[in-house]
C-alpha positions in Angstrom: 116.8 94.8 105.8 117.6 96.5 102.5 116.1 93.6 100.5 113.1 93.7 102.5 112.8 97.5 102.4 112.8 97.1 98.3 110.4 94.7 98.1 107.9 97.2 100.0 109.2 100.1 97.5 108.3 98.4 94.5 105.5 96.6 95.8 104.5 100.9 96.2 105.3 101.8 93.4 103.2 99.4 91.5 99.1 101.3 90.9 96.9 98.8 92.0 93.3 99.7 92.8 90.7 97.7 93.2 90.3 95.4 90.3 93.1 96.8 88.7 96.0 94.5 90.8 97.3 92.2 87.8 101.4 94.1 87.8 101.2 94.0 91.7 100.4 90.5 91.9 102.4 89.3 89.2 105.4 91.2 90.7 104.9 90.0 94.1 104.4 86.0 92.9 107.9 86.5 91.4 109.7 88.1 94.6 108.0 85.6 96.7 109.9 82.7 94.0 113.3 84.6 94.1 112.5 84.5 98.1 113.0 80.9 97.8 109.1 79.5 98.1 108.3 76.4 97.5 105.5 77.5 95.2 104.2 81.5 94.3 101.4 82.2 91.6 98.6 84.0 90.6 95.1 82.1 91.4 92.1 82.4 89.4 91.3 85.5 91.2 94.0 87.2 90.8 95.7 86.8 94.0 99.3 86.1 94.1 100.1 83.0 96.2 103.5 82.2 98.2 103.5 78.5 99.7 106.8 77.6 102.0 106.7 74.3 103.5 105.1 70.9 102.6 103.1 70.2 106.0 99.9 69.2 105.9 99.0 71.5 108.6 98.6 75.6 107.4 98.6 78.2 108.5 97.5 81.4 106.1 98.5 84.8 106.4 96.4 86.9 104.1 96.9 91.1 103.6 95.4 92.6 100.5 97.5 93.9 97.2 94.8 96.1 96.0 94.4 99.6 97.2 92.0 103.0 97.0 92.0 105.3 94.4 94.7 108.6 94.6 98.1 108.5 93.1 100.6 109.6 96.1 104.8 109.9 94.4 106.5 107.2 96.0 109.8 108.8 98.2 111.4 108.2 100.7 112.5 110.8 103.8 114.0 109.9 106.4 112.8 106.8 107.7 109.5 107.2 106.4 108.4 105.5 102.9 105.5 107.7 101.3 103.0 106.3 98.6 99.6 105.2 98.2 98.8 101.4 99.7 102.2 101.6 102.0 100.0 101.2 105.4 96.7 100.1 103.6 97.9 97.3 103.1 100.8 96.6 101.0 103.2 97.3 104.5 101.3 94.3 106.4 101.6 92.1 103.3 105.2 92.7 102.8 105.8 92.0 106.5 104.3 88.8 105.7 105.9 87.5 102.4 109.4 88.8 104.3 108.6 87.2 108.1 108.0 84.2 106.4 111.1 84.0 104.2 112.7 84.4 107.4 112.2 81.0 108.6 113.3 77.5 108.2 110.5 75.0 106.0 108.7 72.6 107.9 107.8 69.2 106.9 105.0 70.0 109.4 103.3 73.0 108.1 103.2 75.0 105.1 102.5 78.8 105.6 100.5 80.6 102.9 100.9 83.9 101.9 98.1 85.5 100.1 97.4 89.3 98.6 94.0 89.2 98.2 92.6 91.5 95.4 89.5 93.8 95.5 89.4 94.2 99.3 88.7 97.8 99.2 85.7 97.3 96.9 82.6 95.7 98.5 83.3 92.2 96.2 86.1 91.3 98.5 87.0 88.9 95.4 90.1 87.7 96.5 89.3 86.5 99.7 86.0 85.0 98.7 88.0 83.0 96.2 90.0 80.9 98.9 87.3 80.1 101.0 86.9 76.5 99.9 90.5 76.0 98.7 92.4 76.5 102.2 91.9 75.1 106.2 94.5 76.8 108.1 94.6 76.4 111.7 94.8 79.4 112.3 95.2 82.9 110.1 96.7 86.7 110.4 94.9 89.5 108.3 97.2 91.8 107.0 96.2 95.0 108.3 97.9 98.2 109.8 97.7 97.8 113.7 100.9 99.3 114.5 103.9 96.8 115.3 103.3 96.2 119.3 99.4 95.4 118.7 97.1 93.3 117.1 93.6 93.6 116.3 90.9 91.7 117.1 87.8 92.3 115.1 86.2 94.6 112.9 82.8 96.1 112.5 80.2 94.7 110.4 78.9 96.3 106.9 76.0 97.2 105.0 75.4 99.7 102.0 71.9 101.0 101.1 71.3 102.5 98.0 68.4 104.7 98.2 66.4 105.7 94.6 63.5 108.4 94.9 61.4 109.0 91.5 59.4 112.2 92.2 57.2 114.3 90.1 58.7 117.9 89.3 56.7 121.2 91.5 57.5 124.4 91.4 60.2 125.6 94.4 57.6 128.4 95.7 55.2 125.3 95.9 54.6 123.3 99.8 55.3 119.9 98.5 58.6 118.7 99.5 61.1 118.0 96.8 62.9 115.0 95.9 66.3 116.0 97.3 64.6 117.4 101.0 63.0 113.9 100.9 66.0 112.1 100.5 67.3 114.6 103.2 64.8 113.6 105.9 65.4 109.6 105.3 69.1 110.1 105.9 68.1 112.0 109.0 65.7 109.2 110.1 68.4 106.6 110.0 70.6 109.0 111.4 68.3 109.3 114.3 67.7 106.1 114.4 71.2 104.9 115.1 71.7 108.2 118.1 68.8 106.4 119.4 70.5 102.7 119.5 73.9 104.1 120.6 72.6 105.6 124.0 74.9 104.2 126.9 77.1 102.0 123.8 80.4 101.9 123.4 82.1 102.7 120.3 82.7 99.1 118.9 78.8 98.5 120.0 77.3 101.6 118.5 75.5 101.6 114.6 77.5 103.9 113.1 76.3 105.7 109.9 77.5 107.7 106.6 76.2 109.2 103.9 78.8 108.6 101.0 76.8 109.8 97.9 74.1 112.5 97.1 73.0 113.1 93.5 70.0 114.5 92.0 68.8 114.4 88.1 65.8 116.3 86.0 63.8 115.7 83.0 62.0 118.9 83.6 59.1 116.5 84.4 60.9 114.2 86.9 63.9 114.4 89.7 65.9 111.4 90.3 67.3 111.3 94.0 70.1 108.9 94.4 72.1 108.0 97.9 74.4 105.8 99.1 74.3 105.3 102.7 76.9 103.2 104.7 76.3 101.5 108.2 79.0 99.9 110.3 77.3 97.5 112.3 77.9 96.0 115.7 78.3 92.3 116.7 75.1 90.5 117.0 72.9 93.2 115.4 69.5 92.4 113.8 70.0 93.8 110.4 66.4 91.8 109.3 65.1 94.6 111.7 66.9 97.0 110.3 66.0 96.6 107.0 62.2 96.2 107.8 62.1 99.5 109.3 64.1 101.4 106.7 62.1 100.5 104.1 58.7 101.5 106.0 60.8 104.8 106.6 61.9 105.4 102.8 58.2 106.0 101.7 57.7 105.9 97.7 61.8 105.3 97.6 63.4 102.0 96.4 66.4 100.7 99.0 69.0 98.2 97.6 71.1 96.6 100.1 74.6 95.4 99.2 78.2 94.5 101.0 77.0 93.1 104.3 79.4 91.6 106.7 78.7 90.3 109.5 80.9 92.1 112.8 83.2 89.7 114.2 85.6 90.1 117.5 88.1 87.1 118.0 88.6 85.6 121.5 92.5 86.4 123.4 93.0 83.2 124.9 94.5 81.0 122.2 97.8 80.0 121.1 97.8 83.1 118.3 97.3 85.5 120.5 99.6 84.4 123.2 102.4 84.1 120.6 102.0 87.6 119.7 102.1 88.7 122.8 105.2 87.0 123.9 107.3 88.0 120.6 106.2 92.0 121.1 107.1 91.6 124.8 110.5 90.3 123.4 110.9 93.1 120.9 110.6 95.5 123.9 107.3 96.6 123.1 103.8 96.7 125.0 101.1 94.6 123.2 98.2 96.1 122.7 94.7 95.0 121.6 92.3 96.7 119.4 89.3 96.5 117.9 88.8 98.7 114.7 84.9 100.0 113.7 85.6 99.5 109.7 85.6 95.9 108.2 88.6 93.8 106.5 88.8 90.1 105.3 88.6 88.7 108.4 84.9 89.4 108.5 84.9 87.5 104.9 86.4 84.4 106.2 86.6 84.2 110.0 82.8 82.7 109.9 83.8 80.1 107.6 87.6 79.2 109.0 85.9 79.3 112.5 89.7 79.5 113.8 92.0 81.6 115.6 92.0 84.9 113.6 94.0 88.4 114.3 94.8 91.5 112.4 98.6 92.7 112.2 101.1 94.8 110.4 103.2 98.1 110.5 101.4 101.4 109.9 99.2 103.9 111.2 95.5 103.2 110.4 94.0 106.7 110.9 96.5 107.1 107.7 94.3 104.8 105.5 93.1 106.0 102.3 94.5 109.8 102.9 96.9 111.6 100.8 99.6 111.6 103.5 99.6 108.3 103.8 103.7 107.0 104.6 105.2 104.2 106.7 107.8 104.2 109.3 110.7 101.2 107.8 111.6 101.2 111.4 107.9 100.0 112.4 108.4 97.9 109.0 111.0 96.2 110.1 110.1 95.4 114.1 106.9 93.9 112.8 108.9 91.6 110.6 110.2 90.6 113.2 107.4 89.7 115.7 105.6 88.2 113.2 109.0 86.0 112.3 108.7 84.7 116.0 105.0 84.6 116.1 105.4 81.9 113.3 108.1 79.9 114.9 106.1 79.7 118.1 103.1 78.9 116.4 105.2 75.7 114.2 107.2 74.6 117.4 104.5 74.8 120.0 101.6 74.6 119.0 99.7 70.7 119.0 98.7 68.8 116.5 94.5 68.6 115.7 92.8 66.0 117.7 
């Protein structure tokens, strides 16, 4: 383990927020050559890419190397590895580069390892880049689940941006301002969305956030901005949705950015079932779960239209919090599974009609 437990330490230790992944990648491309892959690079994007195999047949297993903002010290305690990006996501992508290096090459498939950049901005650069340029069978997302579960969809996405240009009055005056305007929208869409969610589950409900308020004067005219974020439930009508928030935003302007579409993958099919079969035989209880943020797989599961999970080591209610660690001994189980999940997958599963 102690090779694999350094490459996630300096993987770590390497700042790589969004759009600022460049080290990261070029570090990781050159552990995945030591590692013995056939071919490991940085694309066009930015993404470093592991190939190992020379199949025709692929299957790609794609986690993200950038991360959010917030320096965390990199240490060690215990069996716990602290720093920022060590559950979100750089513990699921080192799983990945490590279960793979793991296993014998195939002359049947080749198994790509990708760590996509700018995931954790709206872009999602990395994985839009290899869209066109791969047709796996079937793919993994490299996301914290937890070692005995896998994930199987996410939430869909949409950010408003709401811009309010209102004359000045005085405060002792009964015209509303520009900020109590802004107010009252946000209240409307939250209203809105308490009024769909009646009798929904979680996954099903419209779930809402206000992420920015700010407010600017001339001395003649306010400026209101927002940022609103909606997490959006499978097979919602966001035309609708739009329509009526822009009757609701009165003399406002709404830009609309970052949509994703939801998406929730089925169980029965050979991923799945190899999952299940190598947690049972790790001595765990699988579990499924469906998460109500996005990831990459709502990026490219509507264009691979195949088999798709989530999976890696870590904690997710962890994410993008200054106590963010991983358990190595979670680290290393999931290595594991996902070292069987592969062989499975290469030795069972049959060839494309």
């Amino acid at each position: 383990m102690n090779h694999e437990v350094e490459l996630l330490r300096e993987l770590v230790s390497i700042a790589s927020p969004s759009t600022q992944e460049h080290a990261a990648s070029a570090y990781l491309a050159e552990a995945m050559r030591a590692r013995g892959y056939d071919e490991a690079f940085v694309d066009e994007a930015g993404n470093p890419v592991g190939i190992w195999g020379t199949g025709p047949r692929e299957i790609v297993l794609l986690g993200h190397i950038d991360t959010v903002p917030g320096h965390i010290p990199v240490r060690q305690e215990g069996d716990l590895l602290h720093g920022r990006g060590s559950v979100d996501a750089k513990g699921p992508l080192a799983c990945f580069v490590s279960a793979v290096a793991r296993l014998p090459k195939s002359n049947q498939y080749r198994l790509v390892v990708i760590g996509a950049v700018e995931e954790e901005a709206a872009s999602s650069k990395g994985a839009r880049h290899v869209i066109e340029r791969y047709h796996p069978e079937c793919f993994i997302i490299g996301e914290p689940s937890q070692w005995h579960a896998v994930t199987l969809g996410y939430k869909g996405r949409l950010l408003v941006d709401y811009t309010l240009r209102h004359d000045m009055a005085h405060s002792a005056g009964q015209l509303a301002s520009g900020p109590e305007m802004a107010v009252e929208f946000w209240n409307t869409v939250t209203r809105h969305a308490a009024e769909y969610n009646v009798g929904r589950a979680v996954f099903d409900a419209l779930d809402t956030s206000l992420r920015s308020i700010y407010t600017t004067s001339d001395g003649l005219q306010e400026v209101v901005t927002q940022r609103i974020g909606l997490r959006l439930p499978l097979a919602y009508d966001i035309e609708a949705l739009q329509t009526y928030m822009h009757e609701q935003a009165g003399e406002a302007s709404l830009a609309f950015s970052g949509y994703e579409i939801a998406h929730k993958s089925d169980k029965n099919n050979p991923l799945v079932k190899a999952f299940l079969k190598a947690i049972r035989e790790q001595g765990g209880d699988p579990k499924f779960k469906v998460k109500t943020g996005t990831s990459d797989m709502n990026v490219l599961a509507p264009h691979w239209r195949c088999p798709v999970v989530a999976y890696g080591p870590g904690d997710s209610s962890l994410d993008h919090t200054p106590h963010e660690h991983i358990n190595l001994q979670d680290y290393s189980r999931s290595i594991a599974v996902l070292t069987r999940v592969l062989h499975l997958l290469v030795e069972t599963t049959p060839a494309a009609a």
